[in-house]
Wavefront OBJ file of the C-alpha trace (Angstrom):
o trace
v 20.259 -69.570 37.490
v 18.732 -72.952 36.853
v 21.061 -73.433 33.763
v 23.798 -71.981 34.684
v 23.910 -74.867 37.595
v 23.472 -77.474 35.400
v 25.961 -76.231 32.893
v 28.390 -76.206 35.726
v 28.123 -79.329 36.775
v 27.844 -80.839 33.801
v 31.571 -78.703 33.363
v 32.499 -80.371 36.313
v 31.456 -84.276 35.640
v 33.601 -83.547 32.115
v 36.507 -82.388 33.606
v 36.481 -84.841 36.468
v 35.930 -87.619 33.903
v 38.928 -86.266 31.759
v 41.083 -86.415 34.840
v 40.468 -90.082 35.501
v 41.194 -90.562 32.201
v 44.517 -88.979 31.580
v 45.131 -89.960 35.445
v 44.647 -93.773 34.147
v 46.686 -93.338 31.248
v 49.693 -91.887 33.271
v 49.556 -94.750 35.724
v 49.549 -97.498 33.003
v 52.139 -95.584 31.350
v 54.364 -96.022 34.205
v 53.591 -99.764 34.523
v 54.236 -100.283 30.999
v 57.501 -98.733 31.328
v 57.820 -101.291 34.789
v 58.593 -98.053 36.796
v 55.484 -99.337 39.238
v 53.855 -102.859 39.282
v 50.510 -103.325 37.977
v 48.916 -104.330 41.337
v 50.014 -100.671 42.514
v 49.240 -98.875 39.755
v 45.629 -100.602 39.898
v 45.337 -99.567 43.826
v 46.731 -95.862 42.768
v 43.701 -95.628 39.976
v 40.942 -96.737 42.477
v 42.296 -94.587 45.186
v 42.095 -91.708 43.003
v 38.380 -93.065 41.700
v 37.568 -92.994 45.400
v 38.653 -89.593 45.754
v 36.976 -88.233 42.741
v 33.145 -89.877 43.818
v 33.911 -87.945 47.315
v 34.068 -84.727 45.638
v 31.307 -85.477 43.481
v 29.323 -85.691 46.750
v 30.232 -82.221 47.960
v 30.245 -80.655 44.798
v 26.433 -82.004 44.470
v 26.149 -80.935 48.708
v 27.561 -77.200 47.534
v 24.925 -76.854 45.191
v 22.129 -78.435 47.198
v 23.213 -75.385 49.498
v 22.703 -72.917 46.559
v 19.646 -73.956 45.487
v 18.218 -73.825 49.390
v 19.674 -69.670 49.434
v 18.028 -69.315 45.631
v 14.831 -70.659 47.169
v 15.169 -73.249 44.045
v 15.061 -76.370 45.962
v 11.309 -77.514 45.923
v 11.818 -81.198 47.612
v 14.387 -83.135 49.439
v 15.708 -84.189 46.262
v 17.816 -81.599 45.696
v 20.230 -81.577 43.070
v 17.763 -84.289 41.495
v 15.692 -81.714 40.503
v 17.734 -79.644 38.591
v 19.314 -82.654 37.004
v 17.747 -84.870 34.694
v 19.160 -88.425 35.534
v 19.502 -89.388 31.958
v 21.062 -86.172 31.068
v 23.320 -87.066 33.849
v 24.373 -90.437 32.134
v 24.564 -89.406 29.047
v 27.139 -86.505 30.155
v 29.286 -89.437 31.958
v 29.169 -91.649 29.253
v 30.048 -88.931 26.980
v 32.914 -86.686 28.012
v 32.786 -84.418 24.993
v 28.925 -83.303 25.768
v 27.930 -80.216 24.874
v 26.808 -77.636 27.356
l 1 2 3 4 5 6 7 8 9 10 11 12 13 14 15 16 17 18 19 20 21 22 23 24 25 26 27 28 29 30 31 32 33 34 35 36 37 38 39 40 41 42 43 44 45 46 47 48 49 50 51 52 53 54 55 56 57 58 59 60 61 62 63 64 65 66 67 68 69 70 71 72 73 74 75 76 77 78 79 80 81 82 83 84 85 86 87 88 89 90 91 92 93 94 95 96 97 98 99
């Protein structure tokens, strides 16, 4: 169970990161083009950053919750020990990690 958490949120951190990506791209497509100004299109991308660390925080709260019912959760770490931080970094820093 231990690794199939991690390789789900791993799956998760990679898609999410993907998102912003493409979500990025779209938005300074569009102010390229001069269909939005760049000041918006900045405000749009950190909104959407915003939104994207808020579900990070109850994707890792969902989990947490798991790990209590799986009688996994051995400290009030939680999800920090399951997760390695460096693996952690490494898997934002590169989206195309392997899982």
């Amino acid at each position: 169970m231990k690794k199939f958490l991690k390789k789900m949120f791993y799956m998760g951190v990679d898609l999410t990161a993907q998102s912003v990506d493409k979500f990025e791209a779209t938005v300074n497509e569009l102010v390229e083009k001069g269909e939005i100004p760049a000041k918006k299109g900045e405000k749009i991308v950190a909104k959407f950053i915003k939104k994207t660390e808020k579900n990070k925080d109850y994707l890792e709260s969902k989990i947490d919750k798991v790990l209590k019912k799986a009688k996994l959760k051995k400290s009030k770490k939680g999800i920090k020990n399951i997760l390695n931080e460096d693996e952690l970094n490494d898997t934002l820093n590169n989206k195309e990690g392997k899982y």
